[in-house]
HTML snippet that shows the backbone in 3Dmol.js (N, CA, C, O; Angstrom):
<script src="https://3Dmol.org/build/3Dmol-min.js"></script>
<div id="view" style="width:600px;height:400px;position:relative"></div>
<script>
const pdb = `
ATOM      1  N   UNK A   1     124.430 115.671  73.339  1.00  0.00           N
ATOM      2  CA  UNK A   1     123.352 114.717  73.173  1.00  0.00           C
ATOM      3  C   UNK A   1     123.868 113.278  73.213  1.00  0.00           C
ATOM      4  O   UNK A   1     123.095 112.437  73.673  1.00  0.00           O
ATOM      5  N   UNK A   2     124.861 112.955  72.866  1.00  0.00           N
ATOM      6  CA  UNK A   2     125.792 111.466  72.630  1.00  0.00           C
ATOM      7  C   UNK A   2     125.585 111.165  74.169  1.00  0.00           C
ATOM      8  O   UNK A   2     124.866 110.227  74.511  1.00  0.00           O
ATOM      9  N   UNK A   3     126.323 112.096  75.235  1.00  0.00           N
ATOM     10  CA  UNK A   3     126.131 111.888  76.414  1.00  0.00           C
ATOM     11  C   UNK A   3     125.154 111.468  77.132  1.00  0.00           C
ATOM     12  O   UNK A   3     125.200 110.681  78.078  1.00  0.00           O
ATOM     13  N   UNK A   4     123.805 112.268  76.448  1.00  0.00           N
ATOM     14  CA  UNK A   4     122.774 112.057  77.645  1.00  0.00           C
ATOM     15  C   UNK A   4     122.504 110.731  76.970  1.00  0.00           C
ATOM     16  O   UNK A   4     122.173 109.889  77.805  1.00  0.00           O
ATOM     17  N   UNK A   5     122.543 110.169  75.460  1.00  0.00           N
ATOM     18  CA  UNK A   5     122.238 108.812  75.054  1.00  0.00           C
ATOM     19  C   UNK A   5     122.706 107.601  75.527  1.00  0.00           C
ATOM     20  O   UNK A   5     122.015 106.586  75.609  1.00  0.00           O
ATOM     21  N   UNK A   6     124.556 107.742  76.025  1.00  0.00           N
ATOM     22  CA  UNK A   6     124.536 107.047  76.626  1.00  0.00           C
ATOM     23  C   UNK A   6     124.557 106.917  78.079  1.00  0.00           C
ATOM     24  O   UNK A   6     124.854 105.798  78.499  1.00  0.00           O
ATOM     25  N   UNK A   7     124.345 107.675  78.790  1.00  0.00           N
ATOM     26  CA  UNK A   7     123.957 107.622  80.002  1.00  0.00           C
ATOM     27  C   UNK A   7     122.752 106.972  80.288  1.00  0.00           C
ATOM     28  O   UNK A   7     122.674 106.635  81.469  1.00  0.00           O
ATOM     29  N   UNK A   8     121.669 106.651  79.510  1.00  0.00           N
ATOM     30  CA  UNK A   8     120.523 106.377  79.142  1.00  0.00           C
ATOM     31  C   UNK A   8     120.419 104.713  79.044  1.00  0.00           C
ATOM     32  O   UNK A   8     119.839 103.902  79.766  1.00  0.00           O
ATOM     33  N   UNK A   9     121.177 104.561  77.920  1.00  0.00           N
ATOM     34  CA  UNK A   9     121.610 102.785  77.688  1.00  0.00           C
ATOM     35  C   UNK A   9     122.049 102.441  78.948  1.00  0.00           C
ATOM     36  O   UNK A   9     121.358 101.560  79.459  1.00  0.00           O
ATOM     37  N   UNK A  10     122.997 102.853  79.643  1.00  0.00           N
ATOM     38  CA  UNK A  10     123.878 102.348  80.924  1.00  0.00           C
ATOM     39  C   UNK A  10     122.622 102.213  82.046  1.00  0.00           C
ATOM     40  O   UNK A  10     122.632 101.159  82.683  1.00  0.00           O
ATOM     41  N   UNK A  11     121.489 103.216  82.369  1.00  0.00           N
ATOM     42  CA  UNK A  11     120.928 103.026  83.213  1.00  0.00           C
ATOM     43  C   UNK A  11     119.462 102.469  83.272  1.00  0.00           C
ATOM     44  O   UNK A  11     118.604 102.527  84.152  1.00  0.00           O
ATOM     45  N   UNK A  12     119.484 101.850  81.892  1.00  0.00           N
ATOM     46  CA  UNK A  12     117.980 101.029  81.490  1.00  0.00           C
ATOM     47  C   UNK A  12     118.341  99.668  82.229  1.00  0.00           C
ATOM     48  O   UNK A  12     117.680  99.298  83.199  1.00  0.00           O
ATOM     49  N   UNK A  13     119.471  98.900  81.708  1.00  0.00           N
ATOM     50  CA  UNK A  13     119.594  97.744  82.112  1.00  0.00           C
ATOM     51  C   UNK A  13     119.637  97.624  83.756  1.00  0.00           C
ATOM     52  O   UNK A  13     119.120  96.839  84.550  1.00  0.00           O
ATOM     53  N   UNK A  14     120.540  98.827  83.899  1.00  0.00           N
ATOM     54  CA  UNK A  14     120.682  98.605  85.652  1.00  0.00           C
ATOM     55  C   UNK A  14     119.312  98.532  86.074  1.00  0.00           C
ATOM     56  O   UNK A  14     118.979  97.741  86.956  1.00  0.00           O
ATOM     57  N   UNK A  15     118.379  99.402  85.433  1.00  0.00           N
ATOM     58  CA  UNK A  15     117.126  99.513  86.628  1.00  0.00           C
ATOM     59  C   UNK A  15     116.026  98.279  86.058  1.00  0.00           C
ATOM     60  O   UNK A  15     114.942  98.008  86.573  1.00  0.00           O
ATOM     61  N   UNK A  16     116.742  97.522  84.654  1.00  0.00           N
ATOM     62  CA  UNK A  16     115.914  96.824  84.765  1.00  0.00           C
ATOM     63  C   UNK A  16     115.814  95.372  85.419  1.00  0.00           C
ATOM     64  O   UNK A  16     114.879  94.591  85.596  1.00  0.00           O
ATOM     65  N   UNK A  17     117.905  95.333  85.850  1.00  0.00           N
ATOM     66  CA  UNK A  17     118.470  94.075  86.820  1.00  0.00           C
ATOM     67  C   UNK A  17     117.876  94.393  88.195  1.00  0.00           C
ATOM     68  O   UNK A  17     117.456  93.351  88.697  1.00  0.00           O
ATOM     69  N   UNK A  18     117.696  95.430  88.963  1.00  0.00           N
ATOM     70  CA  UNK A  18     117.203  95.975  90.096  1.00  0.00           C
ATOM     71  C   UNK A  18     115.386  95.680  90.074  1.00  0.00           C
ATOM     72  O   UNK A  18     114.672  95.523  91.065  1.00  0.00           O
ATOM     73  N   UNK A  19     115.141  95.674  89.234  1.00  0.00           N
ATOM     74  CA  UNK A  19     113.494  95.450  89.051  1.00  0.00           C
ATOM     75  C   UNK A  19     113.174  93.759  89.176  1.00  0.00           C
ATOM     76  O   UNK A  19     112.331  93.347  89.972  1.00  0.00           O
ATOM     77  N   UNK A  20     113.955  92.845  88.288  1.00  0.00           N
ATOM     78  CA  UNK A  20     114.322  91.576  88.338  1.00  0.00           C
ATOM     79  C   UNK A  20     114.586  91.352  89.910  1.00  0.00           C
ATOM     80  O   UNK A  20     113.669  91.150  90.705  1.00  0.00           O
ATOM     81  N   UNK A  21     115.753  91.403  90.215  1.00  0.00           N
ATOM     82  CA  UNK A  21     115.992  91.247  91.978  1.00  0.00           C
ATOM     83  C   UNK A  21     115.216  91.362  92.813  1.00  0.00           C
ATOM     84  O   UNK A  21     115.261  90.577  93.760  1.00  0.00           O
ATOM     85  N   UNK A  22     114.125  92.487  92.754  1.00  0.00           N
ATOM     86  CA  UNK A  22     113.192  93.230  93.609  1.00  0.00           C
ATOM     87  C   UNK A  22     112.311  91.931  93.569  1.00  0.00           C
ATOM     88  O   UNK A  22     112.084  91.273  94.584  1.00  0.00           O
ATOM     89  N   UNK A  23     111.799  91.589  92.241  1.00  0.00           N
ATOM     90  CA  UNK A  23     110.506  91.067  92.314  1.00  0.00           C
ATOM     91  C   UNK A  23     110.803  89.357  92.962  1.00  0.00           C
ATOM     92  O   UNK A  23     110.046  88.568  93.527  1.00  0.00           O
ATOM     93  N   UNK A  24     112.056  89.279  92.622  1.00  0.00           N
ATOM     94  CA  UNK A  24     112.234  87.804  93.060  1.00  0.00           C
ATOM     95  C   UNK A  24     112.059  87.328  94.308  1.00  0.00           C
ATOM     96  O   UNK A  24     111.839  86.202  94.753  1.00  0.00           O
ATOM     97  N   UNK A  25     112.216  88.540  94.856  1.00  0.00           N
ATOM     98  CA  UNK A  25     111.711  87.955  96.663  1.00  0.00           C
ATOM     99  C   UNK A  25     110.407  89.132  97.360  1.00  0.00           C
ATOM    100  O   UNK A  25     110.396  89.664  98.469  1.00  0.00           O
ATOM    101  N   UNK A  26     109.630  89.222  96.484  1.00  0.00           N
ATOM    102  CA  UNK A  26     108.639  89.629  96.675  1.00  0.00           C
ATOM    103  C   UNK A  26     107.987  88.796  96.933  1.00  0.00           C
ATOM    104  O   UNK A  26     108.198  87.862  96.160  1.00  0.00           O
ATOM    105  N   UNK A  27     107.066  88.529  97.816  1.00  0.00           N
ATOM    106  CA  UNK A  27     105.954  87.190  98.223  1.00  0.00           C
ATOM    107  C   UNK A  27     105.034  88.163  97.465  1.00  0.00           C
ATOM    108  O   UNK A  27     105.103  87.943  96.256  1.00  0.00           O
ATOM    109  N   UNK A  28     104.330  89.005  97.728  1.00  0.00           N
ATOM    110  CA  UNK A  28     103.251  89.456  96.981  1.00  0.00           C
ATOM    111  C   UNK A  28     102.944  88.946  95.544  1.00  0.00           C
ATOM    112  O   UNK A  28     101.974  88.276  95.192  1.00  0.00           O
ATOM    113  N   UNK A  29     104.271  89.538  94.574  1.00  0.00           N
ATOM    114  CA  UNK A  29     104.107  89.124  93.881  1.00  0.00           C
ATOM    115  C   UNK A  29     103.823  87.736  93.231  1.00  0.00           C
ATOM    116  O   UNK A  29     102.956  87.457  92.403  1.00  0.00           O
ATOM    117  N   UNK A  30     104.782  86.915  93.818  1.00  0.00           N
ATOM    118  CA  UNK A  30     104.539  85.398  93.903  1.00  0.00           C
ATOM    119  C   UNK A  30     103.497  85.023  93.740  1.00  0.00           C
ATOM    120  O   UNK A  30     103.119  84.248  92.861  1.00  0.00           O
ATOM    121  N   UNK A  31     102.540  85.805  95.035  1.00  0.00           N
ATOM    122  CA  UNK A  31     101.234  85.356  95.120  1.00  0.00           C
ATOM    123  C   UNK A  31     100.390  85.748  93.898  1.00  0.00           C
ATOM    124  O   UNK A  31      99.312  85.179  93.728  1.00  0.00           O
ATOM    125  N   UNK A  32     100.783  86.613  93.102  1.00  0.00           N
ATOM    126  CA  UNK A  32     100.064  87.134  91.654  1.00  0.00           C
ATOM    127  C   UNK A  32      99.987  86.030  90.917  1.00  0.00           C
ATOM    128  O   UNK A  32      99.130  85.191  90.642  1.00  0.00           O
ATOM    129  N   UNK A  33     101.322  86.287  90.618  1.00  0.00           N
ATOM    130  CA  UNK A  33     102.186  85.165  89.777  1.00  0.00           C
ATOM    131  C   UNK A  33     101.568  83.861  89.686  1.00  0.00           C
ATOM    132  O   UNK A  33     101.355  83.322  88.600  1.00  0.00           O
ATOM    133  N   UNK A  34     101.176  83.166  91.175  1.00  0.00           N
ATOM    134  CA  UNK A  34     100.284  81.872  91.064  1.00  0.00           C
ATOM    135  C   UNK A  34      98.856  82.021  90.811  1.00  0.00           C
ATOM    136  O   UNK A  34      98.289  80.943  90.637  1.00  0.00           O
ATOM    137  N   UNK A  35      98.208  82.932  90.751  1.00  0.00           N
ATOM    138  CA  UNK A  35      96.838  83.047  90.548  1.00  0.00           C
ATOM    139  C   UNK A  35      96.610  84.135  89.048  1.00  0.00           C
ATOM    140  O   UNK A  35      95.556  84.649  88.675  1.00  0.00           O
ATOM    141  N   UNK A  36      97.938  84.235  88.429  1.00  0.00           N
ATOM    142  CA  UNK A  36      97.878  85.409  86.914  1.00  0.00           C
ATOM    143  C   UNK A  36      96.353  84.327  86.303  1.00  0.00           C
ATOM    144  O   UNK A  36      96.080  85.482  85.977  1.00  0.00           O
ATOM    145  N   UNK A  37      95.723  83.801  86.063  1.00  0.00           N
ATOM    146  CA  UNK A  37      94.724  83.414  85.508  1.00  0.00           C
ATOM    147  C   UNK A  37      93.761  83.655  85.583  1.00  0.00           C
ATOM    148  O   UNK A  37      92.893  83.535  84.718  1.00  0.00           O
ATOM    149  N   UNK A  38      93.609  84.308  87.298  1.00  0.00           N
ATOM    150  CA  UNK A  38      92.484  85.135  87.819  1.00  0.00           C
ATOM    151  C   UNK A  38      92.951  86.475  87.754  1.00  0.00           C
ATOM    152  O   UNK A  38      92.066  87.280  88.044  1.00  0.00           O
ATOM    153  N   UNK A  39      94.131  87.017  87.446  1.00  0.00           N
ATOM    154  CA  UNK A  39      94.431  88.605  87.726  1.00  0.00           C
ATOM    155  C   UNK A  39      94.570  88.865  86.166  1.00  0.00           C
ATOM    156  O   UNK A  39      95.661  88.737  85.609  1.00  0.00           O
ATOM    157  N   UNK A  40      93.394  89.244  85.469  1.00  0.00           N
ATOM    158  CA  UNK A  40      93.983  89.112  83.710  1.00  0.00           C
ATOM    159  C   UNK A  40      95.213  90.775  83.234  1.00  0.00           C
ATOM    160  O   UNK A  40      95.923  90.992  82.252  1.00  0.00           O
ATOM    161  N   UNK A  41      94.964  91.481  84.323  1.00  0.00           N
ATOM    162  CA  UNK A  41      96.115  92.651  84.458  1.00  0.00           C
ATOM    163  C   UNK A  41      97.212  92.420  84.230  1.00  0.00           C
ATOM    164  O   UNK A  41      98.015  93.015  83.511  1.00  0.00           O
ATOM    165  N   UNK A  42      97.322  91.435  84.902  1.00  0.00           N
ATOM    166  CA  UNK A  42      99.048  91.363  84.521  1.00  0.00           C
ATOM    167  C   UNK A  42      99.516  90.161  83.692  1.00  0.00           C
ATOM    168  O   UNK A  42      98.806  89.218  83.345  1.00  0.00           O
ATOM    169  N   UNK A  43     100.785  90.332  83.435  1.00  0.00           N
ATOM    170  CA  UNK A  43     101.254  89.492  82.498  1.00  0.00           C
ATOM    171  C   UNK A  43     102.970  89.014  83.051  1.00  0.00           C
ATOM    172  O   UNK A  43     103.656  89.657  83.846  1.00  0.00           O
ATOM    173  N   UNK A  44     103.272  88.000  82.509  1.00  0.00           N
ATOM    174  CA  UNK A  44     105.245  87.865  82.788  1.00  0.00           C
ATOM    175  C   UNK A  44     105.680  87.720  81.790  1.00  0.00           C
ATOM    176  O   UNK A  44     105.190  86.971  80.945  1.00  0.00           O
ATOM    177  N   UNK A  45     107.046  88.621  81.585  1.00  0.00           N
ATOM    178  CA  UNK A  45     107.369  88.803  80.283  1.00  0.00           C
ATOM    179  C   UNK A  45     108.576  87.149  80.382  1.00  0.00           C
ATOM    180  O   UNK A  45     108.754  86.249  81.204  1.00  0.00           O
ATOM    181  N   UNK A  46     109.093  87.493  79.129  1.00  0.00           N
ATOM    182  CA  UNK A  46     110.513  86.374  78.949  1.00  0.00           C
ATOM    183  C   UNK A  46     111.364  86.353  79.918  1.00  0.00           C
ATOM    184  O   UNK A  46     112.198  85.493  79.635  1.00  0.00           O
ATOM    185  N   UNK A  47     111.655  86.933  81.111  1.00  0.00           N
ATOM    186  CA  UNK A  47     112.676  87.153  81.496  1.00  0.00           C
ATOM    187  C   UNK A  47     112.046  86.866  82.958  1.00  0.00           C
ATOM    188  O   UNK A  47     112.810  86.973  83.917  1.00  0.00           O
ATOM    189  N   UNK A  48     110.731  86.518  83.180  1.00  0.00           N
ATOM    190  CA  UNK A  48     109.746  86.346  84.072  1.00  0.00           C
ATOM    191  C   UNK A  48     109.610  87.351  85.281  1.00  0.00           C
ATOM    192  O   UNK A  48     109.478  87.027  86.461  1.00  0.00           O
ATOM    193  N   UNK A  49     109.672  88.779  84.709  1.00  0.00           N
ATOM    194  CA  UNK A  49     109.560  89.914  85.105  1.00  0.00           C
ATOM    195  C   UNK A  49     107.988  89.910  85.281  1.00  0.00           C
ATOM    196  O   UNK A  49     107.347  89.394  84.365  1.00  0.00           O
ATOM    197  N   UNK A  50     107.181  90.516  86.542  1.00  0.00           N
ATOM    198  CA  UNK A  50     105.492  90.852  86.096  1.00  0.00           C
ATOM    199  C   UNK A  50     105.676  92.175  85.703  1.00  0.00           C
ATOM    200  O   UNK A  50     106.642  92.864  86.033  1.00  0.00           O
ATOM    201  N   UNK A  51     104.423  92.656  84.747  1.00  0.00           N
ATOM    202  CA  UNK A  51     104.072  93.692  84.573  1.00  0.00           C
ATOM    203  C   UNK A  51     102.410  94.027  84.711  1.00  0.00           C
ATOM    204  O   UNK A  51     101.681  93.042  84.825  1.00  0.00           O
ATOM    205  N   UNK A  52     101.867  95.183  84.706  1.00  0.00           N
ATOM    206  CA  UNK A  52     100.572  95.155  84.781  1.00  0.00           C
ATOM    207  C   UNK A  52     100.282  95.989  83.852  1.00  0.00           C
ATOM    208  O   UNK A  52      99.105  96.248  83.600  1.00  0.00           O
TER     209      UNK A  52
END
`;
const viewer = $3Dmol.createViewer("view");
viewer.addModel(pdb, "pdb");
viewer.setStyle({}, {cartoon: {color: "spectrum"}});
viewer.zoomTo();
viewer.render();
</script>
């Protein structure tokens, strides 16, 4: 169980640096991103990740 725990920690951050990267050159998103006032779904966290 130690194992699968940390295998777990190691691959949260990775997929959550890969999620970061992704969205940064997403135009789509961008385009959310400038109109989040009209899209009340989503939100950007601290790290200016979107989520919905």
């Amino acid at each position: 169980m130690i194992a699968g725990l940390k295998a777990s920690m190691i691959i949260k951050p990775d997929l959550i640096s890969r999620i970061k990267e992704a969205q940064k050159e997403d135009n789509e998103i961008w385009t959310i991103v400038e109109n989040l006032n009209k899209h009340v779904e989503f939100h950007l966290d601290e790290d200016n990740v979107l989520w919905q």
